[in-house]
N, C-alpha and C positions, 0 to 999 in steps of 0.2 A: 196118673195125671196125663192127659193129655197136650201133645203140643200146640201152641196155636202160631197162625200162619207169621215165619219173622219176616217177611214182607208182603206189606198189608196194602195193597193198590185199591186204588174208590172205584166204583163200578157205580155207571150210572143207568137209569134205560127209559128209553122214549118212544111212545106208541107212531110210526110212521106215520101218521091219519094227522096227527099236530104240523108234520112237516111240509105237509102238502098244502098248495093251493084248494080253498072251499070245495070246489065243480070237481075238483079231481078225488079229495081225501077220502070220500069213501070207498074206492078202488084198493086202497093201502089196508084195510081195515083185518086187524090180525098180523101186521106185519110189525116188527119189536127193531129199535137198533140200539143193543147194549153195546156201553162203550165203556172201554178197560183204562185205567188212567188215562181220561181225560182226551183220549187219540185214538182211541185204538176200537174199531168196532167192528161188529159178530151181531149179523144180522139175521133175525129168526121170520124163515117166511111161511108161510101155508104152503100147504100141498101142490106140486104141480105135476102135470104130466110127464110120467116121462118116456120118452122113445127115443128113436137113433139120432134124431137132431139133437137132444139133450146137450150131450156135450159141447154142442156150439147153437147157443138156444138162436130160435126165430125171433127179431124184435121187432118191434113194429119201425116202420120205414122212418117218424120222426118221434121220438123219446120224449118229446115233451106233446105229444098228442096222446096220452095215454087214454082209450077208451073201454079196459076192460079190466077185470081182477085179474085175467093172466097174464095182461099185459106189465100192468105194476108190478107185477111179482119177478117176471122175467126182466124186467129192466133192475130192479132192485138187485137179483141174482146178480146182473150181468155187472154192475158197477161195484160188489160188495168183492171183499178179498174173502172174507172168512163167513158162509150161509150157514144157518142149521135149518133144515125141510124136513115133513113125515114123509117116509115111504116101507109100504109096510116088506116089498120086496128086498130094499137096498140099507132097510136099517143098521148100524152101526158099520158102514163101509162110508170111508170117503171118497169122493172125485174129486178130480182137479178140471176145471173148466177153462178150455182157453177161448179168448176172444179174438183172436190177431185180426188188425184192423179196425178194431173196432173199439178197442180199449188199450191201445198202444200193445198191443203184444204181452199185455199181464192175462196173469192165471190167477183163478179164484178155486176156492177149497169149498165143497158142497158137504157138510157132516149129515147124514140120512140118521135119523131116530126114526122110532115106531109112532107111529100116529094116538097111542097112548102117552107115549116120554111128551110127546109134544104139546098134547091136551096141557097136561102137568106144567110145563114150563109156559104154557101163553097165560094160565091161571098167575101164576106166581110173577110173571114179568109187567099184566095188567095192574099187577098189588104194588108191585115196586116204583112202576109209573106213577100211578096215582100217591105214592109215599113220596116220590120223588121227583114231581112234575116239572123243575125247573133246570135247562140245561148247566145250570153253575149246582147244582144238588148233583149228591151222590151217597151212596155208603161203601164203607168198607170191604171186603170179602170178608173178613173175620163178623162184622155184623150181620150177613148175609149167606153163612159158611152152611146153614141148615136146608136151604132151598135147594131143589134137585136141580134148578138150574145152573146153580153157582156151583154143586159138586160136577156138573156134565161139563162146565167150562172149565174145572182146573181138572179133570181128571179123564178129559177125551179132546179137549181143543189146544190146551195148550202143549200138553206132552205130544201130539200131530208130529208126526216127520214132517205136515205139511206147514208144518206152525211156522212163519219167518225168523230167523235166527234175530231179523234187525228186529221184528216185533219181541221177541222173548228181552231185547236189550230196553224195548218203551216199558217193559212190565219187571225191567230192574231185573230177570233174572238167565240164568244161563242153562242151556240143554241138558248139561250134564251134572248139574246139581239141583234137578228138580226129582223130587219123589212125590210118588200120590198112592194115595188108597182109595178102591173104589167104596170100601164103605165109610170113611170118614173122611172130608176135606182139610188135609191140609198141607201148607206148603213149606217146605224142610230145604230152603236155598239160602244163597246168603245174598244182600243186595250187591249189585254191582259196585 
């Protein structure tokens, strides 16, 4: 018998294309913002360039003049703490991206998959939108515990050195009483 997860946090997720203004939303389109109890979000963007600027991306001069998909996507990067991007050189390495100045001096955590993981995870986070289109909706992780995305979120985002110690306290648990397997999801901590 297997365990199932003793704390069971809602995970909700919403196509960014819903959040945006009409004239802009389809700039967004492909871009996912799952959010972990209710607080907590891990933003899945499409593909972007990357080169030496990367770690401190170019944004366009006014953030609410978005007029391109990289621009969306780089603004999104830039205001999100926790991204997941395809690249197929940088897959399963993460960066820490700093903004100083520009985001008060926060750092944001970029997790790279392979632009196959990713295909996988936009299919499955479209199904879950659509299952769960309302921002007061959610499910479980134990309802949800078979989708590669929900295994790549407990079992590559949260266990992160780069994970925040306050975020692991929003998700009720603590660093060092968290185990994972990569082939089965589940979560073996105790609530706080």
């Amino acid at each position: 018998m297997k365990p199932s997860p003793q704390y069971d946090f809602p995970v909700s997720v919403r196509c960014q294309t819903w959040e945006e203004e009409p004239e802009v939303a389809a700039l967004y389109q492909g871009i996912f913002d799952v959010t972990l109890n209710h607080t907590l979000s891990v933003m899945f963007v499409p593909e972007v360039e990357i080169n030496d600027n990367f770690l401190f991306p170019i944004l366009p001069d006014n953030v609410d003049e978005i007029s391109t998909e990289l621009e969306a996507r780089l603004v999104t990067i830039a205001l999100s703490r926790y991204t997941v991007t395809p690249n197929s050189l940088l897959a399963a390495k993460e960066e820490i991206i700093s903004l100083s100045g520009w985001r008060s001096s926060q750092e944001g955590v970029i997790f790279f998959v392979t632009p196959q993981e990713f295909s996988i995870f936009s299919t499955e986070l479209s199904m879950l939108a659509k299952e769960i289109p309302s921002v007061h909706s959610d499910k479980k992780v134990s309802e949800i515990k078979n989708f590669e995305v929900t295994k790549f979120l407990i079992d590559r985002i949260i266990p992160s050195k780069y994970f925040a110690e306050e975020d692991l306290q929003i998700l009720g648990t603590r660093r060092l009483n968290l185990a994972f397997s990569s082939h089965e999801t589940q979560l073996s901590q105790t609530p706080l």
